[in-house]
C-alpha positions in Angstrom: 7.7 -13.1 15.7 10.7 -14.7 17.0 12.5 -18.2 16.0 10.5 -21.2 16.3 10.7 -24.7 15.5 7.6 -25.4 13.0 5.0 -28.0 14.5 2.7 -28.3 11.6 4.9 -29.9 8.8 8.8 -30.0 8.5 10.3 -27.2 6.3 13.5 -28.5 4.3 14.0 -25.3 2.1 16.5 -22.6 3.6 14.9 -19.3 4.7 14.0 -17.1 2.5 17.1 -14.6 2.8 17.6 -10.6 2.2 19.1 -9.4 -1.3 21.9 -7.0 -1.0 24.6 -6.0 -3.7 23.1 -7.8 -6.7 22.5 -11.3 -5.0 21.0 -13.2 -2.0 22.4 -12.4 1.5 21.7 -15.0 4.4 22.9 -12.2 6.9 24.6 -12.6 10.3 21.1 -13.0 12.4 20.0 -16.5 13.7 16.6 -15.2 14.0 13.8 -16.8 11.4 10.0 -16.8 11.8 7.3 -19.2 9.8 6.2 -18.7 6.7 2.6 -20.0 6.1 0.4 -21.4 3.2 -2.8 -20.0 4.5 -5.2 -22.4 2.7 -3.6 -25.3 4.2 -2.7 -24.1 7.4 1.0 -25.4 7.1 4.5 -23.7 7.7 5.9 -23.6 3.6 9.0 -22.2 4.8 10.8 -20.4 6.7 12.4 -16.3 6.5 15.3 -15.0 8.2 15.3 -12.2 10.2 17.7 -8.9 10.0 19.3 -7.5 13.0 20.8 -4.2 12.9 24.0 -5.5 10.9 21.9 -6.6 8.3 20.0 -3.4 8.1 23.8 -1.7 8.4 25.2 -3.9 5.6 21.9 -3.0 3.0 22.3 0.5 3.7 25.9 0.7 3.7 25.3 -0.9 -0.1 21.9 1.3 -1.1 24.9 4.1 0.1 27.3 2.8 -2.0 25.4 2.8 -5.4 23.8 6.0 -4.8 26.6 8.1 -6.3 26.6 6.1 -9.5 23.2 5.6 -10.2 21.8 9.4 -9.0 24.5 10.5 -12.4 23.2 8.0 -14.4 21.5 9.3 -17.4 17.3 9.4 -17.3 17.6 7.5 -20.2 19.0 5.0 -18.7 17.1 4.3 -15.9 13.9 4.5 -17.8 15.5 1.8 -19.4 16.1 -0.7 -17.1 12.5 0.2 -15.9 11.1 -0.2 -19.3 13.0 -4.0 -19.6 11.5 -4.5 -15.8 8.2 -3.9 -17.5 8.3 -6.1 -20.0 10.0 -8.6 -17.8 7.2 -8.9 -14.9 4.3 -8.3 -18.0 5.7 -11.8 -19.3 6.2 -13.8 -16.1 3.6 -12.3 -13.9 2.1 -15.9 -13.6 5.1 -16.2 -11.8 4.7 -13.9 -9.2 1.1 -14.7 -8.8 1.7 -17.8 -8.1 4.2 -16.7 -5.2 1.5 -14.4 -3.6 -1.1 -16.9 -3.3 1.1 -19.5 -2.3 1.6 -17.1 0.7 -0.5 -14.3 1.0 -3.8 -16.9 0.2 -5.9 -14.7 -2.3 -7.4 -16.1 -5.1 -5.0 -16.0 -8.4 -7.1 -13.1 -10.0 -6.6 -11.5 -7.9 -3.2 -12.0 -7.3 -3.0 -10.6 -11.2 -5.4 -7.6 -10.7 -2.5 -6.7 -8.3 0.0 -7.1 -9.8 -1.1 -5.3 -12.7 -1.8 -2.0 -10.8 2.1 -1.6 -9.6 2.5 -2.0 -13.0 0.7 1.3 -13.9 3.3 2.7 -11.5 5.9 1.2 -13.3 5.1 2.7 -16.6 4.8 5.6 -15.1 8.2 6.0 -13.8 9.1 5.1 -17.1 8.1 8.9 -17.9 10.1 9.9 -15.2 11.8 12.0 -17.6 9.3 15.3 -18.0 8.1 15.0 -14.2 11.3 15.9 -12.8 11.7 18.5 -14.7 12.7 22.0 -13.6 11.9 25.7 -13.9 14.2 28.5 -15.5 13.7 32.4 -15.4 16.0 34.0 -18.1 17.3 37.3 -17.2 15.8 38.1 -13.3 18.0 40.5 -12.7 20.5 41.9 -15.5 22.3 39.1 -17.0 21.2 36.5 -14.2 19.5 33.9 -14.6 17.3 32.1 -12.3 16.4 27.8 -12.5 15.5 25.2 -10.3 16.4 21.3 -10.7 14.8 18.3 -8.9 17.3 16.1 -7.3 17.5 12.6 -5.8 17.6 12.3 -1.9 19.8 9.3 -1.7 18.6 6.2 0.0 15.2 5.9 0.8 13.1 2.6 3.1 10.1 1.2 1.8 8.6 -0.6 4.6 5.5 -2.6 3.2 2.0 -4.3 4.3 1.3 -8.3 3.8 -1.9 -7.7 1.6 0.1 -6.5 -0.9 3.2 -7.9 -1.0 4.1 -7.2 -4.9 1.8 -3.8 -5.5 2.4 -1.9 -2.8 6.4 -1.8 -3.1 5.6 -1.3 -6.3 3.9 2.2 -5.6 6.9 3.8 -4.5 10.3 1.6 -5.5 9.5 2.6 -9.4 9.4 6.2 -8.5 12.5 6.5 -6.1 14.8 4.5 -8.6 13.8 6.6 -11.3 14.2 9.7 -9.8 17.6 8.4 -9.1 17.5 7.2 -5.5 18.4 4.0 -4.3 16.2 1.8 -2.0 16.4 -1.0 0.9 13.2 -2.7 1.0 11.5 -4.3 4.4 8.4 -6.3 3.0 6.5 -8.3 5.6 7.6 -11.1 7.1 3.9 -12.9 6.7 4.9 -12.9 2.7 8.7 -12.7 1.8 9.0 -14.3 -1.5 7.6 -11.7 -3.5 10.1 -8.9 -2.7 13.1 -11.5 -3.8 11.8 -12.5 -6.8 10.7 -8.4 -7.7 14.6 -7.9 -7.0 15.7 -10.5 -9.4 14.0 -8.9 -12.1 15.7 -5.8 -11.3 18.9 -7.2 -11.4 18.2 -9.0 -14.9 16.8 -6.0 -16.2 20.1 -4.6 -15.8 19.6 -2.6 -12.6 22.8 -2.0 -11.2 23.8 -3.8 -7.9 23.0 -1.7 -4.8 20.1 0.5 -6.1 17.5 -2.4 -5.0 17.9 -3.8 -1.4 15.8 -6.6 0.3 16.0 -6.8 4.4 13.3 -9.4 6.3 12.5 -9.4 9.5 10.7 -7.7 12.0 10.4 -4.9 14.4 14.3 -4.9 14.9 14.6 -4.7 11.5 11.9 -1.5 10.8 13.4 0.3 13.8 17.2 -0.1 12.6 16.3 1.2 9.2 14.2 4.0 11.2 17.0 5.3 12.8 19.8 4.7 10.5 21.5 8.1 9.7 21.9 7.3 6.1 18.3 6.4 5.1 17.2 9.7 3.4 13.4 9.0 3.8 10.7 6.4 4.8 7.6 5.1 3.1 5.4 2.9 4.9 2.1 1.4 4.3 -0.2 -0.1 7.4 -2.0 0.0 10.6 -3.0 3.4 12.0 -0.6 2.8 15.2 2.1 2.2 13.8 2.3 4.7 10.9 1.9 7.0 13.5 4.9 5.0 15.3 6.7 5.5 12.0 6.2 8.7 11.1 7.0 10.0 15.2 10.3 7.5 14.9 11.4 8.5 11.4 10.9 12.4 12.1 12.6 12.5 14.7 15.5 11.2 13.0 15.8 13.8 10.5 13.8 11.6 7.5 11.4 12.9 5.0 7.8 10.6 5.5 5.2 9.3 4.3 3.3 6.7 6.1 0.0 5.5 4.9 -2.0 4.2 7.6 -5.4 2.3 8.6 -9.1 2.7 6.7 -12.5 2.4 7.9 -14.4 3.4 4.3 -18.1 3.7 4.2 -20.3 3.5 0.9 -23.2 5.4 1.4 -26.4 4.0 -0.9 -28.7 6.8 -1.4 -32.6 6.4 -2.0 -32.2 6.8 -6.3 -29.6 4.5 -6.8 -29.4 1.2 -8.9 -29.4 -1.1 -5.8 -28.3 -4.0 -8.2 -25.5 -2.2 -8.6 -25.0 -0.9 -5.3 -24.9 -4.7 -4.0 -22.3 -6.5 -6.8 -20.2 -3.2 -5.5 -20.7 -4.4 -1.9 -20.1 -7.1 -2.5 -16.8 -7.1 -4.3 -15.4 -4.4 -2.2 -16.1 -6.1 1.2 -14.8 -9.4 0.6 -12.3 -9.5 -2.3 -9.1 -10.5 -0.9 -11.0 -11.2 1.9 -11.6 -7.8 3.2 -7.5 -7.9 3.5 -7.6 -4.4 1.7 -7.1 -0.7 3.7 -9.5 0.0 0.9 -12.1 -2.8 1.5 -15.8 -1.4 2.0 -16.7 -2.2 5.2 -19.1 0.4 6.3 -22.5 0.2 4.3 -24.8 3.5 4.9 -28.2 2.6 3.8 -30.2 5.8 3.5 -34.0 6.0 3.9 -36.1 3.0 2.6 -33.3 1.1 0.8 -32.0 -1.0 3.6 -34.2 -4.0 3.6 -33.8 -4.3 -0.3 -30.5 -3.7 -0.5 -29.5 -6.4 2.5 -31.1 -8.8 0.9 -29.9 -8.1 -2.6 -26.3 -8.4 -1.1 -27.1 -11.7 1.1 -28.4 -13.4 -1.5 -24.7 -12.5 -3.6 -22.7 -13.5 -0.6 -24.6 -17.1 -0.4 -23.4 -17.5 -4.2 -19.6 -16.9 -3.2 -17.3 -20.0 -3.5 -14.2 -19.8 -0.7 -11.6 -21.7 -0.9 -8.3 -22.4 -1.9 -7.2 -19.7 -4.1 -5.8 -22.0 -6.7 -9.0 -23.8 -7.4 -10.9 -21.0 -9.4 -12.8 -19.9 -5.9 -13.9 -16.0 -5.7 -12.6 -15.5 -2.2 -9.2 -17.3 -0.3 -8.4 -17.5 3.3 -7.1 -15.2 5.6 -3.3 -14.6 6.0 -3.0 -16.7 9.4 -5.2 -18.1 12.2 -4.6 -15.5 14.7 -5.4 -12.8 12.7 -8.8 -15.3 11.0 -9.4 -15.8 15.1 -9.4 -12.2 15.5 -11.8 -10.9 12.5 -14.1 -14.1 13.8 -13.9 -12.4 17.7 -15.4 -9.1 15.7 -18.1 -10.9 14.5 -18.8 -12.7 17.6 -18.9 -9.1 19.7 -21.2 -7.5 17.0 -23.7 -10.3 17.7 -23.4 -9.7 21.4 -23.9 -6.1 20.7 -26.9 -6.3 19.2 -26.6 -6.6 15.7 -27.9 -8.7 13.1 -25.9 -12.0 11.9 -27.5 -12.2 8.2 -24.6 -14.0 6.3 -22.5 -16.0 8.9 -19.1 -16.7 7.4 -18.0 -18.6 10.5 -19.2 -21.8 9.8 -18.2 -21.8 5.9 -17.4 -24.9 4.4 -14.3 -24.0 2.0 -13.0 -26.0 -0.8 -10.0 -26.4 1.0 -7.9 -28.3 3.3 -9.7 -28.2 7.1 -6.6 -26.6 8.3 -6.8 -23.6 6.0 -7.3 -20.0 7.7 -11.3 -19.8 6.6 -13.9 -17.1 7.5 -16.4 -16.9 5.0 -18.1 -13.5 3.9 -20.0 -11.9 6.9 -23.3 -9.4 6.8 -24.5 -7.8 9.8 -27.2 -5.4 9.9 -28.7 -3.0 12.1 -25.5 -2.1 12.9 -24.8 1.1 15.5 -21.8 4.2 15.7 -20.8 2.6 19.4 -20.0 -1.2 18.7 -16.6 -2.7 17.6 -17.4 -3.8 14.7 -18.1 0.0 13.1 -15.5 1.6 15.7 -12.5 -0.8 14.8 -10.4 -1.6 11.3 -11.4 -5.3 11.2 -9.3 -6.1 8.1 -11.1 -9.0 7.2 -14.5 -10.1 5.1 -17.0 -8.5 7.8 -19.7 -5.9 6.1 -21.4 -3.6 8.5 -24.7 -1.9 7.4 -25.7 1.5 9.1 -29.4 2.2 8.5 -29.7 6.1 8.6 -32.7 8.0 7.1 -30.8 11.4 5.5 -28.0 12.7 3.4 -26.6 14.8 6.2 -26.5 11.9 8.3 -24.4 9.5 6.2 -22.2 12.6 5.5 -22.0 13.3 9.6 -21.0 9.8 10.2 -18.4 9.4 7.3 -16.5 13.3 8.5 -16.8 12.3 12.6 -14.9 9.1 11.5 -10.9 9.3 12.9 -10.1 7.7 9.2 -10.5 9.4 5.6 -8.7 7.3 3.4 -11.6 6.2 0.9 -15.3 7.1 0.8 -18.1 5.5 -2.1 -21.4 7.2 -3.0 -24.2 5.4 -5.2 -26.6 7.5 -6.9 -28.3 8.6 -10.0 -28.5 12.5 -8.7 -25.9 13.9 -10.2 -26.3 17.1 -7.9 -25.8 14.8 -4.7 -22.7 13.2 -6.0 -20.7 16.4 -6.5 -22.2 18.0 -2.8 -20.7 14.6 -1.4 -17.6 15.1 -3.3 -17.3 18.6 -2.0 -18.2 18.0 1.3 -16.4 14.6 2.7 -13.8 14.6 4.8 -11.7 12.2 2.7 -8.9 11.6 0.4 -10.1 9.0 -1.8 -13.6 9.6 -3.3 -15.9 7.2 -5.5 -18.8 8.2 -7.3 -20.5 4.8 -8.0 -17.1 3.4 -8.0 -16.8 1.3 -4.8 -13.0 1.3 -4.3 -11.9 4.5 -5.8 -7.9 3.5 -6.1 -6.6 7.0 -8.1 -4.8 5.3 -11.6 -1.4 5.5 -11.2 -0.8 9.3 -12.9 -2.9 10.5 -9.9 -2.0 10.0 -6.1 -2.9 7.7 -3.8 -3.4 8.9 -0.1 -6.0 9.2 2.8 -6.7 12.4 5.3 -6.7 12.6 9.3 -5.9 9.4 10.8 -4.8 7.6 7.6 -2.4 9.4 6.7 0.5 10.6 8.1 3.1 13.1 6.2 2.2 16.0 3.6 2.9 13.8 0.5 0.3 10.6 -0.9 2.1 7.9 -3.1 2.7 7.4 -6.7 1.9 9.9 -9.0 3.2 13.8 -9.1 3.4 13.5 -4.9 5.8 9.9 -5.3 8.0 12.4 -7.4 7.8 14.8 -5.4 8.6 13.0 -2.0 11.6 11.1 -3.8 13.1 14.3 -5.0 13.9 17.8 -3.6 14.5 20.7 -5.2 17.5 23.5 -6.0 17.6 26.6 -6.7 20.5 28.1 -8.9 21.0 31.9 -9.6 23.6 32.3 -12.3 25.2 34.9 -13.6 28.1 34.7 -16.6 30.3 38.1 -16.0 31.7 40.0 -18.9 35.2 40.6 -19.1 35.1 44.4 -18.9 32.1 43.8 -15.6 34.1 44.3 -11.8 34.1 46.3 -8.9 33.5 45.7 -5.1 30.0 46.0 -3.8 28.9 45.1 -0.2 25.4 46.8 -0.1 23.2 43.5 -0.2 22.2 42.4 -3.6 19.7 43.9 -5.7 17.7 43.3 -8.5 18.2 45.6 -11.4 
């Protein structure tokens, strides 16, 4: 998105800027793009964009601080993490506030997000026995042997607009505690949330130049991509260009891990509570709007359950209020009317395809303003392998259901799927649920759980095309991508103990 003059409504504040050493940073670029409040369809504000000097000068500071804060004590860090905690626990109103001001999803949820980075955050506050090492006493006479786990220096974070506040929070907690310092890119669609995250930081005592903010675009991902001192890249976001990343990055010389695009299926066996099975479709289709790589948005109905079950979930949809996410709705706009224009094209080519409009959210009637980015919850049935709306990560409140008469076919379609980030079964058999969990092709599995989003002491992390790099985030993979580790051999020589030796070393 490139500078434009808004059109909509006239924007007095200043950009929203980067954060580099400690403080704001307006930067050296001219460039800005619109920042939108998606119920009302207006430009709030606006952001400023980094060019490669921007990107230069946050790195050049993440650079500086490294030093310093990889020697600073683990008890220290966990205690400007801890103070973090308690900081973003008390105001997280706040920050809600912020992300629905921008993002458009309801407040709860907004607060159900915000609460899930925390987990991550009190994990890292452990940080302490996961980076622990290993030690062999005496491995050869009078040697000994250990390992340590070491920071890698500074490390990009380049994150999704869904999320703004959670997903930074899945890996920033981890790389600061394990001693790294971090620059930052959130998107451009959502700024706010990133600067207000880094003034907590700072007043939780983190020291200037561990926690770096850069906005912007393309220009900005590449330069930080490229730039010789970024030790490693997370990235969270569309199939293409996670694989863009983790191609880019690589090639480079940095460590990755770039989380990519989702098309997860819930299969509904024959035995299940279809009550359940439809608040579960419900809530996992078209919270936030379907604006979640773990949103539900393949529905495999197997054997006679179809019928019921579409009409149990139809009849929940009808019952949803949209609207504006600060008037106590259940389900907000979408981010902006491009991407609301797109999701409603989806809908418009299943129907052309063949498939069955049940619950039409394109003609909703939101409790909102009429320029608001609205697209009600959508059902279609009879849906097929071959049209767009299975094929395709629509990223929006649009629930496909498959009809398919066996197990081995639900299982067939979910493991000849290019994604495998998260998978759902429903089901009383307890004998089907663990053959499903031993035989799908994914990395996130639910077992009447509809998004199965590992707590934050496990990892969170798709197969095949969802996933690119050999580490997931959070958890013991988030310490282990943030850190890498030594191996010492030691040896203390007695006083009497000499001699030259060059046969190669040996144990004795």
């Amino acid at each position: 998105m490139t500078t434009t003059q808004t059109t909509t409504t006239s924007t007095t504040t200043a950009p929203a800027s980067h954060w580099l050493d400690g403080k704001p940073y307006a930067g050296t670029s001219t460039r800005t793009g619109e920042v939108f409040n998606p119920a009302t369809g207006e430009v709030s504000s606006l952001v400023a964009f980094a060019d490669e000097q921007d990107v230069a000068a946050a790195v050049a500071s993440a650079k500086a601080a490294f030093p310093a804060w990889r020697d600073t004590s683990l008890t220290k860090r966990t205690q400007v993490l801890f103070a973090f905690r308690e900081l973003l626990n008390a105001r997280k109103n706040e920050l809600a506030e912020i992300i629905t001001a921008e993002h458009g999803k309801v407040l709860s949820d907004a607060l159900g997000e915000i609460s899930r980075g925390l987990e991550v955050v009190e994990v890292a506050c452990g940080i302490a026995h996961l980076v622990k090492g290993e030690m062999s006493e005496n491995a050869s006479t009078n040697v000994d042997v250990y390992s340590v786990r070491q920071p890698l220096g500074p490390v990009a974070v380049i994150s999704p607009f869904n999320f703004p506040a959670m997903v930074p929070m899945w890996f920033f907690p981890m790389a600061i505690a394990a001693g790294n310092t971090v620059v930052l890119k959130p998107s451009e669609k959502d700024p706010s949330a990133s600067l207000w995250m880094a003034e907590l930081l700072a007043e939780a005592g983190l020291p200037a130049g561990v926690f770096n903010v850069v906005q912007g675009d393309k220009v900005a991902v590449d330069a930080l991509l490229t730039h010789k001192d970024i030790k490693a890249v997370s990235f969270v976001g569309s199939t293409p260009i996670a694989k863009y990343v983790y191609e880019t990055a690589t090639a480079h010389g940095k460590r990755v891990q770039a989380l990519g695009g989702a098309k997860n299926h819930m299969v509904v066996l024959p035995d299940a509570d279809l009550d359940l099975a439809a608040d579960s479709a419900v809530n996992a289709g078209f919270g936030s709007a379907g604006e979640r790589c773990m949103a539900i948005s393949a529905l495999v109905a197997v054997g006679p359950v179809a019928d019921d079950l579409v009409a149990k979930i139809a009849e929940r949809s009808h019952g949803l209020k949209i609207g504006d996410g600060r008037r106590n709705c259940d389900m907000g706009p979408l981010v902006t009317k491009p991407h609301r224009d797109k999701v409603a094209g989806y809908i418009d080519a299943g129907e052309s395809d063949g498939a069955t409009v049940v619950v039409d959210g394109r003609d909703v009637q939101p409790d909102g303003a009429a320029g608001g980015f609205w697209l009600g919850p959508t059902l279609l049935d009879h849906v097929t392998p071959d049209m767009s709306v299975y094929t395709d990560e629509i990223f929006g409140p649009v629930l496909s259901v498959l009809r398919v008469e066996t197990y081995e076919e639900a299982l067939e379609l979910i493991n000849s799927n290019p994604y495998g980030n998260g998978t759902a079964i429903f089901t009383n058999d307890g004998g089907a649920a663990r053959k499903f969990r031993t035989e799908v092709e994914v990395g996130m599995v639910g077992i009447n759980v509809p998004i199965p989003v590992p707590v934050a002491y496990y990892s969170f992390g798709g197969w095949k095309n969802s996933l690119f790099g050999d580490t997931h985030a959070y958890g013991v993979d988030g310490v282990r991508f943030f850190t890498r580790t030594k191996a010492i051999t030691e040896r203390w020589l007695d006083p009497s103990h000499g001699g030259i030796n060059l046969g190669f070393p040996q144990n004795h």
